[in-house]
N, C-alpha and C positions, 0 to 999 in steps of 0.2 A: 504494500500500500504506500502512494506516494501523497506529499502534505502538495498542495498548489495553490495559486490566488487564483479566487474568482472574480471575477468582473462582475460588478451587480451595478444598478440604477443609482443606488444612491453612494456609490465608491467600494472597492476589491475586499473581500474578507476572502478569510482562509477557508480552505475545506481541502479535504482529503478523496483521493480516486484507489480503489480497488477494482484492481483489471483480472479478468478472468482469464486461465494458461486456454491458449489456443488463438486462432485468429478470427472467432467472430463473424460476423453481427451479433450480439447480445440484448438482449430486452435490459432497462436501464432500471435502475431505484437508487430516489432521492431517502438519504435517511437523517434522520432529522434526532439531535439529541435530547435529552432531558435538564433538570434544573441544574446539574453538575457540569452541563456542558460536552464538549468534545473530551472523552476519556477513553481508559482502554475498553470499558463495557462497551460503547459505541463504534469502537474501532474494529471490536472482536463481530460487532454484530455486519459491521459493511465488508470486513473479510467474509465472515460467512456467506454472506449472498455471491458475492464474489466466488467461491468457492464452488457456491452452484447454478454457478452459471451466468451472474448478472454484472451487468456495469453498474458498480454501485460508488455516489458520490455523497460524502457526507459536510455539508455546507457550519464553520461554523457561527450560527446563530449571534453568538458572544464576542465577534471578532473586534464592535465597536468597545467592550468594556459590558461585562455583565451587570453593573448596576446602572450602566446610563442604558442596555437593552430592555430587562426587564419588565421596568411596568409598563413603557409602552405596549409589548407582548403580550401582556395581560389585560391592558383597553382592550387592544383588536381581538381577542379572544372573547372578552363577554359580553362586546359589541357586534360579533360577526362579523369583524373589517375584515376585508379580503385587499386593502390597498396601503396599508402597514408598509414599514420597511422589512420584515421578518415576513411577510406574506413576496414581499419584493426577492427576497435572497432567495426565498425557496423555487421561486419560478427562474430565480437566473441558472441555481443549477439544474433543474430540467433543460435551460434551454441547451446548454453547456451541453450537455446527456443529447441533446437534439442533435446538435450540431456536430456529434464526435461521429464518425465514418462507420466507427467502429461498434454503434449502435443502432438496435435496429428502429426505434422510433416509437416503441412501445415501451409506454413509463409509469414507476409505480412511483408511491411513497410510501414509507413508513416511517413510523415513529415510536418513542417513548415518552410517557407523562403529557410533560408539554409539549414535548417532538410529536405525541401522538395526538394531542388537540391540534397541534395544526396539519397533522395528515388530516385530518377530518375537513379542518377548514379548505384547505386545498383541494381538497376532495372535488371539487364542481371547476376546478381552474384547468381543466386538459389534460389529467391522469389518468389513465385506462383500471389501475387499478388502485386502494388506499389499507395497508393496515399498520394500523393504531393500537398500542400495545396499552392500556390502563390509560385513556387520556383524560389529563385535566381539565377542566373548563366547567362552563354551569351546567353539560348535559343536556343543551335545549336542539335536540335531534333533530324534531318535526321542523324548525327552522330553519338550522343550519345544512342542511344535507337536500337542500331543492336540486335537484340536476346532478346527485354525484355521482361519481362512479361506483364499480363494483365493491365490496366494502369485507374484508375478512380481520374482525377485532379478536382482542383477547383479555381480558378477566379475571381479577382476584377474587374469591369471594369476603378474602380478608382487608380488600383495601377499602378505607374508610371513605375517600373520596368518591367514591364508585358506585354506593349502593346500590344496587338496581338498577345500575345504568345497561350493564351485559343485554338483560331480556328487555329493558326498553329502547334500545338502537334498533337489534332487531325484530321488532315487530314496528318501530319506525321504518324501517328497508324492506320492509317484506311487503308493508302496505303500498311503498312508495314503486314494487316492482323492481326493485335492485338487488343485484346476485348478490350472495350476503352469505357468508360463517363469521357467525359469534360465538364464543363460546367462552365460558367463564369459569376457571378452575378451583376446584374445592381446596381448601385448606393451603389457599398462596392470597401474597399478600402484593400490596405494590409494588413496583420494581420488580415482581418476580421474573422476570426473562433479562435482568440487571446483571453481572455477575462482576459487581464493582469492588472496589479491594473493601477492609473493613467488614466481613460479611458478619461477624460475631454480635457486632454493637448492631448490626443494621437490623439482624432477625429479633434483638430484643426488641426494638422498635416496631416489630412487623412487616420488615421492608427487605428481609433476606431473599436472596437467588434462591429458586424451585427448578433444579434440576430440570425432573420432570414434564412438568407444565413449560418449561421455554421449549423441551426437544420437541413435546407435542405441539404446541403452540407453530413452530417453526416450519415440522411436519405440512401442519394445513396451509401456511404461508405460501409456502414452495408448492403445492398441489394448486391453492388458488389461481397464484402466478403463474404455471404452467398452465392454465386454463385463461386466464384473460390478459396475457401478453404474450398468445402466441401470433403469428403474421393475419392470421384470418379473420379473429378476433375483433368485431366494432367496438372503436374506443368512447369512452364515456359510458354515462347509464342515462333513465329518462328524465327528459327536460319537462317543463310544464310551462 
């Protein structure tokens, strides 16, 4: 995995490219970090996709200084802004992903926490496919997800932030007619597909890595992916 600048709208932040061995076209995914930022949990995670197969670029969000990002990122999240500077990064590395030869033009995103509220949010901005691993935000589904695309989330049933959000996404997506795996894992907590250093004080907290539920979790990932970012595939979901 190589560190590069991005060229964005409102001036260059860093991100990270993980290139898959072989020579391609590859289907692309934007992946998007959580409240800690660009670390080895999110590196481990853009190598993985990497791994199986994807041009995967991980933008970081943080680049201008985590406390002047911040709470702008959090207006545009429980206002539904989709023209933020942080909604701005994430479409430049899409475009980036657009543009590289070596891609084939079909693009996902994912995320974590926050990474995963704004897969959500982006979700309706030209992504073929979105998953969101535990995302933050106020949860207001029927709203934010007019026009998105296909959607495969994943679920703590320990996380506090979340309650109930797993079965009310989907049966938001299901009404709305959009391909959809959610699924929400018993006895993991937020973070659980994290597997950040610290793990002892984090599971006191409730916030320990689940084995388990990430392999599963990552399973469906890669199955979805392989289904709506193959070349045949029509991009988006329905509009209204």
């Amino acid at each position: 995995m190589s560190s590069m600048q991005l060229d964005a709208p409102d001036g260059p932040i860093e991100a990270y490219l993980a290139t898959p061995s072989g020579d391609g076209p590859w289907p692309g995914v934007v992946v998007l970090h959580d409240m800690l930022g660009i670390g080895t949990a999110v590196q481990k995670s853009t190598r993985l996709l990497a791994d199986h197969g994807y041009l995967a670029i991980a933008p970081d969000l943080f680049s201008r200084g985590k406390v002047r990002c911040v709470p702008g990122m959090i207006r545009d999240l429980m206002g539904n802004k989709r023209d933020g500077i942080a909604v701005r990064d994430i479409l430049a590395a899409r475009a980036q992903l657009t543009a590289d030869p070596r891609c084939t033009g079909k693009i996902a995103v994912a995320g974590f926490c926050l990474g995963g509220a704004f897969a959500l949010l982006v979700s309706t901005e030209g992504f073929d496919a979105a998953a969101p691993f535990y995302p933050a935000g106020r949860g207001n589904y029927d709203e934010m997800l007019r026009g998105t695309c296909p959607v495969v989330a994943s679920y703590g049933t320990r996380d506090p932030q979340n309650i109930g959000r797993g079965p009310k996404l989907e049966r938001v997506l299901t009404a709305a007619g959009v391909p959809n795996d959610v699924k929400t894992y018993a006895a993991s907590g937020h973070s659980f597909a994290d597997d950040h250093p610290g793990q002892p004080l984090l599971k006191v907290m409730g916030l320990g890595y689940n084995a388990d539920a990430a392999s599963d979790a990552w399973r469906r990932i890669f199955a979805f992916f392989d289904t709506h970012l193959s070349p045949g595939d029509q991009p988006g979901g329905p509009k209204e």
